[in-house]
N, C-alpha and C positions, 0 to 999 in steps of 0.2 A: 373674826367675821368681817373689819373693813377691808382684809385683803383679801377676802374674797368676793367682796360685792366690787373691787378696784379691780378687782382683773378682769369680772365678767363687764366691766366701766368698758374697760378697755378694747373689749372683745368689740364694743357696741359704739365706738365713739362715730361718727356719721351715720350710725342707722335712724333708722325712720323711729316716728315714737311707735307704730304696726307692724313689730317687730317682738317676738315675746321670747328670752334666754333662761334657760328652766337646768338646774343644774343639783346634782346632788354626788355627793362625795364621800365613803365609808372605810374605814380602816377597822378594823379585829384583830386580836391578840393575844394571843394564851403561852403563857408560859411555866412550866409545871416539871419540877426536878423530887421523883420519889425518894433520891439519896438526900438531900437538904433538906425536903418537907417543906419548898416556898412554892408559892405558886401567885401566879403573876396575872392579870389580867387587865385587858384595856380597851375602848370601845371610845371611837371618833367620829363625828358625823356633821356635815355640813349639805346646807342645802338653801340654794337664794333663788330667787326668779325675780328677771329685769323686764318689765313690757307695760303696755298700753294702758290705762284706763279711763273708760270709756263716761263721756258727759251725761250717763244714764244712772252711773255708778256700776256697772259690769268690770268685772274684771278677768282676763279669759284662764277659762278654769286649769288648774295641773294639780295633781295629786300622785302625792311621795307615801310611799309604808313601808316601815322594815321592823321584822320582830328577830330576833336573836338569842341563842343563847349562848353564850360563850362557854361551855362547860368542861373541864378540861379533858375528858377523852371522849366528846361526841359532844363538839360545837357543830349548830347548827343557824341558818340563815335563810330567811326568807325575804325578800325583798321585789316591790313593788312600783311602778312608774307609770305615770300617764296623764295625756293631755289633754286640750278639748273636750267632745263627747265622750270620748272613753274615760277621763276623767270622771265627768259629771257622771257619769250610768254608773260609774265600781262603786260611787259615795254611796250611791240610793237604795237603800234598804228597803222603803217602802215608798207609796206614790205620794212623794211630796211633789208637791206645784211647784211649777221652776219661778222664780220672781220676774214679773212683769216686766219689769227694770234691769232686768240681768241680761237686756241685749247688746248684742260689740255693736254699737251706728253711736256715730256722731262724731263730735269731737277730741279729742284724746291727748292724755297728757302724761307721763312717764312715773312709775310704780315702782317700788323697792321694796321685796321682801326676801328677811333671809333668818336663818338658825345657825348657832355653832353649840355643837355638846360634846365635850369630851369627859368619858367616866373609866374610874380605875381601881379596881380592887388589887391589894395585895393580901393574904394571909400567910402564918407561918405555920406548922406543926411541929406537936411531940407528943410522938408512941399514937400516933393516928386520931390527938384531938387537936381543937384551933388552941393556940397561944397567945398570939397577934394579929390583929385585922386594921389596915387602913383601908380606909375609902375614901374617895375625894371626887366630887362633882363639880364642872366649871360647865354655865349656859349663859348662851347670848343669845339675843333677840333683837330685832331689827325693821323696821318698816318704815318706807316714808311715802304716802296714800298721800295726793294730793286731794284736798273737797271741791270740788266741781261741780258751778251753779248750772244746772237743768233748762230747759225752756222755759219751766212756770215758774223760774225764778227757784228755785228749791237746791239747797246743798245734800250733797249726794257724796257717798264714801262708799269706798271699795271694801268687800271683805274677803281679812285672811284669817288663817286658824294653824293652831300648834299645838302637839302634845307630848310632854314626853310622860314614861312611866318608865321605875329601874325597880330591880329585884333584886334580892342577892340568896345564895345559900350559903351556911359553911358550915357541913357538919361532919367533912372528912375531907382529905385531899384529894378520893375519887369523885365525890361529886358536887365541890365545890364549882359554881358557877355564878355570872351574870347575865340578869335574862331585862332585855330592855326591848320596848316598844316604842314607836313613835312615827308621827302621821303628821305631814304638812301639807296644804290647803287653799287653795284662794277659790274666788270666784264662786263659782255655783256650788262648784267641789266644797267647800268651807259651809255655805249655807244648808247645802244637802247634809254634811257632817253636825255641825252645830247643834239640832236640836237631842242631839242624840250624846252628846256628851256627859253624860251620865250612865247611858244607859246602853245597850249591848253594843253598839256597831264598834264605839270605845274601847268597851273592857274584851272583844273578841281581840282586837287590835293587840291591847295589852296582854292578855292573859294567855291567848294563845304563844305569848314572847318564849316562853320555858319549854313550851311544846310544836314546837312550828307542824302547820297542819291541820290543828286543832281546832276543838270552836267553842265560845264559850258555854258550859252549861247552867241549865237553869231549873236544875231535876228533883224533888222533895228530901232526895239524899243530901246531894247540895246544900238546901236551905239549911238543914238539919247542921252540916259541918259547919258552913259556914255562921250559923248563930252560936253554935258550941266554941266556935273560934273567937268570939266578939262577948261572951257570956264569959265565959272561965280563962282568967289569965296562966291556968297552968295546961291548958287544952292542945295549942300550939307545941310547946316541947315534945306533950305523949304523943301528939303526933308525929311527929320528928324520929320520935324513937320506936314507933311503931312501923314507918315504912322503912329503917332502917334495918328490922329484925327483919324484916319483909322482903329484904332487896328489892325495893321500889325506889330504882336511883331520880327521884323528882325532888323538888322542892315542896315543902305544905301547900301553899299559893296554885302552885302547875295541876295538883293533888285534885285540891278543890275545885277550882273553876275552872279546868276545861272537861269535856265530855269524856275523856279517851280513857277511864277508869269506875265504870256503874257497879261491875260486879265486884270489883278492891273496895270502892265507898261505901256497901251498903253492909260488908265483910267489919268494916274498921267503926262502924255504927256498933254493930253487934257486940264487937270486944272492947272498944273503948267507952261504949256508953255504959254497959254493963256491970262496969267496973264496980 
């Protein structure tokens, strides 16, 4: 991450402090040999913003999103950028009030935010089950918000916001993947986002990661799987092995929470609760 905030340094040595460098950066990779039975996978993502903020505590909005799923024969990507007002209007799901405070006037003093994630699956196969599985996560984080006294005397902080979310499947070397989400944020954008962090604008973010497209659902079938999933520790596998006999190449997680399957979930009610 410091060589990436060093070079966007660099980019910016004699600019103004109203001046705002927004940058994000992704690599993907799959690698998948049916004669060996390995399969390789890797996901890198950087993203920093260098600029102003403002003696109000505003900080000018941009917003980063990308869901993915790496899966090894139908990786997919969706990926998202924007600044300003377009920023702020993609965060708002509903009419939040923009902060009184969150306008760019005034004084201004130089901001630093950045992320570095890089995640990596390997597994191995034999006769079409997993054998071995590594996984290894490395995340940075990074900010330096200067606090900037106001008019009425008052300290003022700028805000950012981060997220990541990773998934994984492996329940064959067809449709083993990695499915990752993740959203970066400042300014309004982050405020707009913020209250919602728990709750759909989020988990649409994440969940739709396995399905790009998608949206999250929130349907009685749903509630249904998803408490059967949280209730019965053996519920997950029969699921598993359910969409498997099914050729329903998703993950449980993709299964459940996005909308793109009403008639499959109320199908897998029927034969798995029945049981």
């Amino acid at each position: 991450m410091k060589y990436v905030l060093l070079s966007i340094s660099l980019l910016c040595v004699g600019c103004a402090n109203k001046v705002v460098t927004f940058v994000t950066s992704t690599e993907l990779g799959v690698d998948a040999d049916t004669t060996t039975q390995n399969v390789t996978i890797g996901y890198s993502r950087k993203e920093a913003v260098i600029g102003p903020i403002y003696e109000t505590g505003a900080i000018p909005p941009v917003f980063a999103d990308i869901k993915s799923s790496t899966s090894v024969f139908r990786p997919r990507v969706s990926q998202f950028y924007a600044t300003g007002e377009a920023a702020r209007l993609a965060t708002t799901k509903e009419a939040v009030q923009q902060d009184e405070n969150a306008q760019l006037s005034g004084r201004t003093k130089r901001m630093y935010f950045g992320t570095s994630s890089n995640v990596g699956l390997q597994a191995r196969f034999t006769g079409g089950q997993p054998t071995s599985v590594n996984f290894g996560y490395k995340r940075q984080e990074y900010s330096r918000i200067p606090i900037i006294e106001n008019d009425e005397d008052e300290d003022v902080y700028g805000s950012v916001l981060a997220n990541i979310q990773i998934g994984t499947n492996i329940n064959n070397i067809g449709s083993t993947s990695l499915e990752v989400g993740q959203i970066f944020a400042t300014g309004d954008a982050a405020n707009q986002l913020a209250p919602y962090t728990n709750n759909a604008i989020i988990k649409e973010t994440i969940r739709a990661a396995g399905n790009v497209g998608g949206s999250y659902a929130d349907d009685e079938n749903t509630r249904i799987l998803r408490q059967k999933q949280i209730d019965d520790d053996t519920f997950n596998s029969r699921l598993e092995g359910w969409l498997a006999a099914n050729n329903i190449d998703v993950s449980t997680t993709t299964f459940i929470e996005t909308d793109q399957f009403p008639v499959l979930k109320s199908r897998a009610i029927q034969q798995l609760l029945e049981e």
